[in-house]
C-alpha positions, 0 to 999 in steps of 0.5 A: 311113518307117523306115531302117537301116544294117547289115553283113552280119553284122548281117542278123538284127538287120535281120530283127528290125527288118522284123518290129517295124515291118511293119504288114502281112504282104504285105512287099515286098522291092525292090533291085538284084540281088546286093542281099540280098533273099533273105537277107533274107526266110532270116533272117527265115523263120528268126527266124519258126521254119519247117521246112526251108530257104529257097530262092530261088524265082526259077525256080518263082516261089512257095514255101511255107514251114511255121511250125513252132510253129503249122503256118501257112504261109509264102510266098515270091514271086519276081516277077522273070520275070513279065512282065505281072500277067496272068502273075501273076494266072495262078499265082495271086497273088490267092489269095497276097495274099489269105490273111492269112498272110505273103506275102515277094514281090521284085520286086514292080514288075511286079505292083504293080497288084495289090498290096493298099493295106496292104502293106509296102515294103522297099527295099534300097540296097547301100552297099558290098560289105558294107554295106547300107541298108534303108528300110521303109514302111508303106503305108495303114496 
């Protein structure tokens, strides 16, 4: 288990950070709302180089995000109005999980059961309005 403190003017070096210590694609981001999750997973959607912009996917749970350098996909999961895995099983979450390529999923909770046992866990503790603390762990790895 890895920790970093950062301020929101440090939330690149953060991504970089989850990137050079995430043994697995499939990254779950946990913490209280206003935490920080998804500008988190834009920094590190930009440091990976997509096209386009990245949006919270909160009202149609998955979007996918193109590479521009290789065309590989990117996908955004946002589990927070799931309210049982078989919801979860019913958009497709196996095929996600599934595809090798990298998955950003918040609020993972709900849908853990269905999780692959190589999996990184983000967890993020807002320490003050400006200051965060993230904690990464690899799991089965």
């Amino acid at each position: 288990m890895k920790s970093l403190d950062y301020s929101l003017s440090q939330i690149g070096e953060a991504a970089r950070f989850i990137l050079d210590n995430a043994h697995s694609k499939i990254v779950c981001f946990k913490g209280d709302l206003g935490a920080g999750k998804t500008t988190l997973i834009k920094e590190i959607c930009t440091i990976l180089e997509i096209e386009g912009q990245v949006q919270s996917p909160t009202f149609g749970i998955a979007n996918e995000y193109t590479l521009m350098d290789s065309g590989e996909s990117i996908f955004h999961l946002d589990c927070y109005r799931i309210n049982c895995s078989e919801e979860a099983l019913d958009f497709g979450i196996e095929e996600y999980l599934n595809n090798g390529k990298y998955v950003f999923i918040e609020w993972p909770d709900i849908v853990d059961s269905l999780l692959p046992e190589m999996r990184t866990e983000i967890v993020i503790l807002l320490l003050n309005h400006e200051s965060r603390r993230l904690t990464l762990k690899n799991f089965n790895t």
